[in-house]
C-alpha positions as CSV (number, residue, x, y, z in Angstrom):
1,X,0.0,0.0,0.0
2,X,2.0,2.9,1.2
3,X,4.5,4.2,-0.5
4,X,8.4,4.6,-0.1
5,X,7.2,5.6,3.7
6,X,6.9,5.3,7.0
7,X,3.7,6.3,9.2
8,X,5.6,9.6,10.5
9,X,3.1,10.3,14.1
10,X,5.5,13.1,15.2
11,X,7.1,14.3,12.7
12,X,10.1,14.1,14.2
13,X,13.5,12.4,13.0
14,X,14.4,15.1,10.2
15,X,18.2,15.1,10.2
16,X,18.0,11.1,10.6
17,X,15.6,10.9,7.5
18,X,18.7,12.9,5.7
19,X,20.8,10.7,6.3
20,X,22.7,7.0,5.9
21,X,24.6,5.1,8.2
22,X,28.2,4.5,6.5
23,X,27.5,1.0,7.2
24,X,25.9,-2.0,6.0
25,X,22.6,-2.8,7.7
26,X,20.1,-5.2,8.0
27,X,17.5,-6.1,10.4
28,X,16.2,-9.6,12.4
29,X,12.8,-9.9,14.0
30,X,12.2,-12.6,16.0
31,X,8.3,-13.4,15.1
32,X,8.3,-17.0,17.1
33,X,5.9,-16.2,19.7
34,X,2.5,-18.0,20.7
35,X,0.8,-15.0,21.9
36,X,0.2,-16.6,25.4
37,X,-0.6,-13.3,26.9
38,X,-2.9,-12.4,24.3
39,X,-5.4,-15.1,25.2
40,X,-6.6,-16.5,21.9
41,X,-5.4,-18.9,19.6
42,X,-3.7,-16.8,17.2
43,X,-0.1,-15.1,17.8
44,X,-0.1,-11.8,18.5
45,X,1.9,-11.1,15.7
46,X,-0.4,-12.5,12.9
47,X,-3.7,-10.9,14.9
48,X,-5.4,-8.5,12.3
49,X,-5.5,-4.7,12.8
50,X,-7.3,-3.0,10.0
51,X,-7.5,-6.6,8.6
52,X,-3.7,-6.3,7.9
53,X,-1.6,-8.6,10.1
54,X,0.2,-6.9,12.8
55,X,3.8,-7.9,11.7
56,X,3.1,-6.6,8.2
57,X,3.3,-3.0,9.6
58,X,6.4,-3.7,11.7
59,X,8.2,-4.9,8.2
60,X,6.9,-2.2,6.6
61,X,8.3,0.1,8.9
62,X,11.5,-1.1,8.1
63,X,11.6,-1.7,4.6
64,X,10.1,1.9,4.3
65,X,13.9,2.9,5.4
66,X,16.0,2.5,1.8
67,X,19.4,1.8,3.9
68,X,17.8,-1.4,5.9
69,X,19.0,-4.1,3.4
70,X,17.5,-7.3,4.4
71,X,14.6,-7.9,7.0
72,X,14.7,-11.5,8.4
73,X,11.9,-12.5,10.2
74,X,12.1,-15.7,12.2
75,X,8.9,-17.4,12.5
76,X,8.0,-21.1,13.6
77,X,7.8,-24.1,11.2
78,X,3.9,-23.9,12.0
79,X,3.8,-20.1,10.3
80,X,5.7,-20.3,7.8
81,X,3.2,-20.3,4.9
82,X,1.6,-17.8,7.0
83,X,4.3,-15.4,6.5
84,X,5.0,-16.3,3.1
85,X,1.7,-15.5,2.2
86,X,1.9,-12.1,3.7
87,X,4.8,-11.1,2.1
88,X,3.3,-11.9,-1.3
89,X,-0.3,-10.2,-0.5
90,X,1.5,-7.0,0.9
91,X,4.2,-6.7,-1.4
92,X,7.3,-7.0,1.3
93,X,10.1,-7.0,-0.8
94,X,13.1,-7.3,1.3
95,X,12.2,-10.0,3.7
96,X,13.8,-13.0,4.2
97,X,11.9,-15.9,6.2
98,X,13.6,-18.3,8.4
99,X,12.3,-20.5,11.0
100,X,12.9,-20.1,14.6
101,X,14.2,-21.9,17.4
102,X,11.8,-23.4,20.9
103,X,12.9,-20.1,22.3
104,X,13.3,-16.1,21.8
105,X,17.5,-16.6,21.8
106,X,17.4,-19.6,19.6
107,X,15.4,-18.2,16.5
108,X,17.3,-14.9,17.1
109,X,20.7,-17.0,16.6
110,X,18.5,-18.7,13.7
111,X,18.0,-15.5,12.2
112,X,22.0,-14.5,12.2
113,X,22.8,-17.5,10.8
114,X,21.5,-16.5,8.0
115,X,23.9,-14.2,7.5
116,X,26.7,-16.8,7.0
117,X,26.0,-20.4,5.9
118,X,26.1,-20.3,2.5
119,X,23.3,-17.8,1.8
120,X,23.4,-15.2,-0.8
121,X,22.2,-12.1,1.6
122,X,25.6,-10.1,2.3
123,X,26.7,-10.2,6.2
124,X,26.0,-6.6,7.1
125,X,28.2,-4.6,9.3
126,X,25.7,-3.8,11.7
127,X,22.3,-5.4,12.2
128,X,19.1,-5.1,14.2
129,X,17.4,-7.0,16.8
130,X,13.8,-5.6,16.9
131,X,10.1,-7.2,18.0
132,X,7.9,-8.5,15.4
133,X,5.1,-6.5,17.4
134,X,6.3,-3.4,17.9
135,X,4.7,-1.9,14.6
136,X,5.6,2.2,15.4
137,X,9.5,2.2,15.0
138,X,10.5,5.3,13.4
139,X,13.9,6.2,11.1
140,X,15.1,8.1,14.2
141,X,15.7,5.8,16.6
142,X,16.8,3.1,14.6
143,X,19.3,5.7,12.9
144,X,20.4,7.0,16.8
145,X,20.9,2.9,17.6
146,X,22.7,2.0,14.1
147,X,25.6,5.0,14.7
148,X,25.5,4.0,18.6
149,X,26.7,0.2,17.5
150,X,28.3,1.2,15.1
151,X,30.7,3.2,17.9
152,X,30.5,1.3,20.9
153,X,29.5,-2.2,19.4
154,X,26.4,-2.7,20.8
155,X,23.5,-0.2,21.4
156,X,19.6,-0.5,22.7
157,X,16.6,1.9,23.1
158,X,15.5,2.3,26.8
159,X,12.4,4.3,28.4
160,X,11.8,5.7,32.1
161,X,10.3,2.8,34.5
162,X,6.4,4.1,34.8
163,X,5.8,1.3,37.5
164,X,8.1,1.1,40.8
165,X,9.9,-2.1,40.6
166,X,9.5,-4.2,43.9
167,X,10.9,-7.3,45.3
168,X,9.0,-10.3,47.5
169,X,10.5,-12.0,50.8
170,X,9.9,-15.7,50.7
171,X,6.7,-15.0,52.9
172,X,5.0,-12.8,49.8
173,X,5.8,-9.9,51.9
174,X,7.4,-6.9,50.7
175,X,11.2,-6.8,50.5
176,X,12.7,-3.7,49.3
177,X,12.0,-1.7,46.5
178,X,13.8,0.6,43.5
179,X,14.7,3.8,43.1
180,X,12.8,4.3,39.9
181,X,15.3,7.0,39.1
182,X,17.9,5.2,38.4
183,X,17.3,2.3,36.4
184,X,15.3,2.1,32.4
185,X,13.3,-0.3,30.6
186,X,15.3,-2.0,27.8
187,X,13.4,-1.5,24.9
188,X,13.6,-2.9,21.1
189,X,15.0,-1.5,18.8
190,X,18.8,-2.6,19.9
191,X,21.7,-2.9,17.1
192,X,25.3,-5.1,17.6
193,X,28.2,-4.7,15.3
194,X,27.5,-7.8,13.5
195,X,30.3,-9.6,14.3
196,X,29.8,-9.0,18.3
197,X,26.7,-10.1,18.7
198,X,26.9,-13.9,16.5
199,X,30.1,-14.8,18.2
200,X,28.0,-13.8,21.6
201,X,25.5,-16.4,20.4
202,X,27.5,-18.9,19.4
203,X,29.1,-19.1,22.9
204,X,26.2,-18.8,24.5
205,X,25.1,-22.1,27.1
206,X,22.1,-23.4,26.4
207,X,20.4,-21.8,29.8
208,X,21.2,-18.3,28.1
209,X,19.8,-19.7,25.0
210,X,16.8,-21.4,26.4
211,X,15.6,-18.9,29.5
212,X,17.5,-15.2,28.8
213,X,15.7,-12.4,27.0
214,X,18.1,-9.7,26.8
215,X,20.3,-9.3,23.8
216,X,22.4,-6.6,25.2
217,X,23.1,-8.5,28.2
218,X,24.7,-11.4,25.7
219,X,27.0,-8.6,24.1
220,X,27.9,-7.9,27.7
221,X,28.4,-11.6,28.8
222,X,30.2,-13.3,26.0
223,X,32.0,-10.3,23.6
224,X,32.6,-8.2,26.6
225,X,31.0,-5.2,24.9
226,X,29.1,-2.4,26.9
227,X,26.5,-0.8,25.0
228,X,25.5,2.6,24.9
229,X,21.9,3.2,25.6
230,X,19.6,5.4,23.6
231,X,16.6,7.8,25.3
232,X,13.7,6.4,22.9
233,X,10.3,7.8,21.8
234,X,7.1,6.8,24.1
235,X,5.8,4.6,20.9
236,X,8.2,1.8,21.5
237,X,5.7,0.0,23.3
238,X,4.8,-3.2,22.0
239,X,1.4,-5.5,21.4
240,X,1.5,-7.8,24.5
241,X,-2.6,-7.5,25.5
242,X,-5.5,-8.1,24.0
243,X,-7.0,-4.9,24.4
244,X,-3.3,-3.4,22.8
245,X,-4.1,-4.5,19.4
246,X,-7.1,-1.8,19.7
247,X,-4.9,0.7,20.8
248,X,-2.4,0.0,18.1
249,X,-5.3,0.3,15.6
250,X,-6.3,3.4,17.4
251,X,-2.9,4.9,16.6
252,X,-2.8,3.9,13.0
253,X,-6.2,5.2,11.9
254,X,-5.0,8.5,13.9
255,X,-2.0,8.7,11.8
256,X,-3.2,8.1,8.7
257,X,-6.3,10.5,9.2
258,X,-4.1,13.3,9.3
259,X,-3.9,14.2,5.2
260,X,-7.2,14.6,3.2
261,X,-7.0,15.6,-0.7
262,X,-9.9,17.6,-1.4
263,X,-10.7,17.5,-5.0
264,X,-13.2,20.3,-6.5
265,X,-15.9,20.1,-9.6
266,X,-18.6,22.8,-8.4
267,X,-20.0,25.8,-10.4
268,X,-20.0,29.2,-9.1
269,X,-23.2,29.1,-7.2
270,X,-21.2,26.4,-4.9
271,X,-18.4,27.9,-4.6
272,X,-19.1,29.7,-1.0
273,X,-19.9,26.6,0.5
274,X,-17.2,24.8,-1.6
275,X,-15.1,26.8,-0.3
276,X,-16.4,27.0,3.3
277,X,-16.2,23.3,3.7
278,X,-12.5,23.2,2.7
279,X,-11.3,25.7,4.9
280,X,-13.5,24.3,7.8
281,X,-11.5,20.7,7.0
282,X,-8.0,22.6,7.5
283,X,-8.9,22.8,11.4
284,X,-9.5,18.8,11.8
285,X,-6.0,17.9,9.9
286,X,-2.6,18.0,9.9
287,X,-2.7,19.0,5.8
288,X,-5.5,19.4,3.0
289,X,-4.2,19.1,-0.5
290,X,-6.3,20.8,-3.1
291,X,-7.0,19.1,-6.3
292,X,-9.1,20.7,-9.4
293,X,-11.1,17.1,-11.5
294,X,-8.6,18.2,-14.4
295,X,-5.5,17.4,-12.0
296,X,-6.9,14.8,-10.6
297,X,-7.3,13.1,-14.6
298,X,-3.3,13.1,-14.3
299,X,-2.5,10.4,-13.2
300,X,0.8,11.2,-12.2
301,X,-0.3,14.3,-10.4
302,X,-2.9,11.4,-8.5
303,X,0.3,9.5,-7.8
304,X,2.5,12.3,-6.2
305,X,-0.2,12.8,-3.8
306,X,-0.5,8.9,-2.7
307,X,3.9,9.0,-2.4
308,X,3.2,12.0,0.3
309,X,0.7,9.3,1.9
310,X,-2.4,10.5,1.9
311,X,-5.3,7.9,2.3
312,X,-8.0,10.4,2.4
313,X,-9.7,11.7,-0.7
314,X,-13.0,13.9,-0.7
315,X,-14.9,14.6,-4.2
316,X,-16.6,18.2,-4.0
317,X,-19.7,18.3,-7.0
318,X,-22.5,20.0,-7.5
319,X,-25.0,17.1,-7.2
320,X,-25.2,13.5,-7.5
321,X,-25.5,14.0,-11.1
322,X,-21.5,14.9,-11.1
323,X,-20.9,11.2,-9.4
324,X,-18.6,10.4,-12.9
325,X,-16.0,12.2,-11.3
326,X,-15.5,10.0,-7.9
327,X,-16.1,7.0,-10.1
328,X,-13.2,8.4,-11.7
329,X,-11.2,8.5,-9.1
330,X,-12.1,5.2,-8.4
331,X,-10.7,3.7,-11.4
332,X,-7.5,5.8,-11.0
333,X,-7.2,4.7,-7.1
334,X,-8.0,0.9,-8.3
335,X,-5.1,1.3,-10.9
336,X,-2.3,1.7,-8.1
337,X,-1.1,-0.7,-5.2
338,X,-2.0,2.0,-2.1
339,X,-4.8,0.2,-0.9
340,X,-2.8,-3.3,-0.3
341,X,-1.4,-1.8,3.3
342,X,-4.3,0.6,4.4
343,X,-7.6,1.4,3.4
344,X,-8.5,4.3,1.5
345,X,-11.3,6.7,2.5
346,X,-13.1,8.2,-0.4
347,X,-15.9,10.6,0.6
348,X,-18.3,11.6,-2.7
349,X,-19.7,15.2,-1.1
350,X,-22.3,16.5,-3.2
351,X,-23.8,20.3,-2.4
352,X,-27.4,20.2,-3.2
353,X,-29.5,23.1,-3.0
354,X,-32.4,22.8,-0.7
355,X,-35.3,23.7,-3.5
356,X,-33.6,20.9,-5.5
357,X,-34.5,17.2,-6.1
358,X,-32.3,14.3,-5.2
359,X,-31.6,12.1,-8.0
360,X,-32.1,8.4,-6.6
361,X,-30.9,6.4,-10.0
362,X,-27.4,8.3,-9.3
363,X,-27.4,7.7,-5.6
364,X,-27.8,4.0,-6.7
365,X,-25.1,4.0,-8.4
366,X,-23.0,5.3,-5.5
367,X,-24.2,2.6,-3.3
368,X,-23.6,-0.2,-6.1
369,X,-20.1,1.2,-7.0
370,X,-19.1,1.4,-2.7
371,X,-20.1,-2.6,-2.7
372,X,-17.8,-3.2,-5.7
373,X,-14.8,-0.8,-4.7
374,X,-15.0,-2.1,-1.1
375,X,-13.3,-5.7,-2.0
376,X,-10.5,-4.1,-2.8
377,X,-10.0,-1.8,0.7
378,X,-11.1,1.3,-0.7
379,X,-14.4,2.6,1.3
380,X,-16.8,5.0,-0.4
381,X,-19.3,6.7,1.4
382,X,-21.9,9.3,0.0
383,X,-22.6,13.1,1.9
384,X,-25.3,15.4,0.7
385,X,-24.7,18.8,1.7
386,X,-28.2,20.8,1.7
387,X,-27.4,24.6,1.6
388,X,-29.7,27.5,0.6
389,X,-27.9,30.3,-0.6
390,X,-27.0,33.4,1.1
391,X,-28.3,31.1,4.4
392,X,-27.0,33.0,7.9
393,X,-26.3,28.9,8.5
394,X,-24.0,28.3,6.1
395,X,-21.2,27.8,8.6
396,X,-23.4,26.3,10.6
397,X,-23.7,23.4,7.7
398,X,-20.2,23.1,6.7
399,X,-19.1,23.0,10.3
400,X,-22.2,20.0,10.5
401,X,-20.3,18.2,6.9
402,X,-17.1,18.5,8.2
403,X,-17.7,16.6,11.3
404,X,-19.4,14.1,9.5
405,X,-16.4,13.7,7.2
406,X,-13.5,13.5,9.8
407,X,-16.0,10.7,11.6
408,X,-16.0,8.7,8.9
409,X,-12.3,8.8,7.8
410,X,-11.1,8.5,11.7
411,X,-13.3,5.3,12.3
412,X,-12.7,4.1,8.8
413,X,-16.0,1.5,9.6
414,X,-16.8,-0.7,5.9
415,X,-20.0,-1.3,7.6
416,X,-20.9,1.8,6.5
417,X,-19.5,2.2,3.3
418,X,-22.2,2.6,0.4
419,X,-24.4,4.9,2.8
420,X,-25.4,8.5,1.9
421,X,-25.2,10.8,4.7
422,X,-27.1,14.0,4.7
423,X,-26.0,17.4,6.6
């Protein structure tokens, strides 16, 4: 779907995204896990958010980054097809599948091996170590780790403790407690000189391999290397819970609800409310790209816009007798891979005069079209817009639209795609 990007929530990361490491890199996520915590039968890792597996957005978080070589993810024998399959359906060009060990350790140590019995992928200088299910890793912190390890050998991401840390007396009585302020949370993602961290692993006992979790602690251990830790964002967290998959979806449709292209086909008499509802639209988003129907006929105009990744689109016409420019749209939309990774909003607005008649054989066609368009992840809903001109309530209106429009992009719901809205 997306393009040569990353979901960028802050907009931070600027001088990173400027830059390459003067290394080669490549990444390893373990992906082995049985989701035990989540407390249903299928991994955490494979558990739909959007209807698009969960470690689909961690890969493409890291294939969006042009200087991350290879992405190995180590999965079971039992998922393997699983994750072939999603590589094919989402397009993940630079992964490499490998299947993991009975533990976190092993399948990591799988997943560097790759590296260097006979295998075609080039050993890269540096490499990362980063959960399948931490989906929001951005380009900054994974540059800030890359240079760290690059330096000292070994770096991680950590965050403040948010919980006091407490330990038991044989009794289940307290024994003592932390001072919060001085210790971290080791976080993912961490990066090893290469070379450091196998040779780590291939010393390591099997108690290490079977029972450890930490990969810097393994650098410390068995290469003798310290690593240098790295302040990271608050959105390292990663999907553990059941009720974390919603928040991760709540993030996502957040982030991607924050660009809306509004493309225009009215006459003069709409233009005050054309107008009115565009501006209004500037207060609920980050960024509204304006698009006359000519532009949007080029479709290499249409595709700048998706590369800048905007998911949102919103045709402006007079009535619903102007539908042929969403469908359109449609057609051009259908004609490129963007809806593969997320779904793509497409609101049809139509400003109708209050004296006027609705045409129904044209809103049938809108809700026939939004059944079709829907299989392939692009929702179309219909909004009516009834003005009078001159009206003291004209803001009053578009203010009413707008909300309507933001509500139905944010909750992105296909149960109610083909429905017609009025305001």
């Amino acid at each position: 779907m997306e393009p040569e990007t990353g979901l960028d929530k802050r907009g931070g990361g600027a001088k990173a995204a400027e830059e390459r490491p003067p290394v080669l890199v490549s990444a390893v996520l373990p992906a082995g896990g049985t989701g035990e915590r989540m407390g249903g039968g299928t991994p955490k890792q494979f558990c739909a958010i959007l209807g698009r597996p969960l470690i689909s957005y961690t890969v493409r978080a890291l294939e969006s980054i042009s200087w991350i070589s290879h992405i190995v993810v180590v999965v079971s024998l039992d998922n393997v097809e699983i994750m072939r399959s999603i590589v094919k359906q989402y397009g993940h060009k630079r992964t490499v599948i490998v299947e993991g060990g009975t533990s976190r350790h092993r399948s990591i140590f799988n997943g560097l091996e790759i590296f260097v019995k006979n295998s075609p992928i080039q050993k890269p200088e540096v490499v990362i170590i980063h959960d399948a299910v931490r989906p929001f890793v951005e380009k900054d912190i994974l540059f800030k780790v890359v240079m760290a390890a690059k330096e000292h050998g070994a770096a991680g991401a950590i965050r403040p403790l948010v919980s006091t840390v407490i330990a038991s007396s044989a009794d289940g009585c307290l024994d003592h407690s932390l001072d919060r302020a001085k210790y971290r949370a080791s976080e993912m993602p961490q990066a090893f000189l290469f070379d450091i961290i196998h040779q780590a692993y291939r010393q390591c006992n099997d108690y290490d391999l079977d029972y450890g979790t930490e990969c810097l602690h393994l650098a410390l251990k068995y290469s003798k290397t310290t690593a240098k830790l790295i302040e990271g964002p608050s959105d390292l967290w990663k999907v553990t819970y059941k009720q974390d998959l919603y928040a991760a979806e709540s993030l996502i449709k957040e982030a991607i609800s924050q660009e809306v292209c509004v493309i225009t086909d009215i006459n003069e008499n709409a233009v005050q409310v054309g107008f009115l509802l565009h501006e209004t639209l500037k207060s609920h988003v980050k960024q509204v790209k304006s698009l006359s129907s000519t532009l949007c006929k080029d479709h290499n105009h249409l595709q700048n816009i998706l590369l800048g990744q905007c998911y949102n689109f919103i045709c402006i016409n007079d009535t619903l007798s102007d539908f042929k420019e969403t469908q359109q749209l449609v057609e051009m939309l259908e004609n490129t891979n963007t809806s593969l990774l997320y779904s793509i909003v497409l609101i049809s607005v139509h400003l109708h005069v209050l004296e006027g008649t609705l045409c129904s054989s044209e809103m049938l066609k809108l809700v026939e079209l939004a059944k079709e368009v829907k299989k392939k992840n692009i929702f179309l809903y219909g909004l009516i817009v009834r003005y009078q001109q001159d009206d003291m309530k004209l803001q009053e209106t578009t203010d009413s639209a707008a909300a309507l429009i933001m509500a139905l992009i944010r909750d992105r719901n296909p149960a109610f795609v083909g429905q017609l809205l009025v305001a």
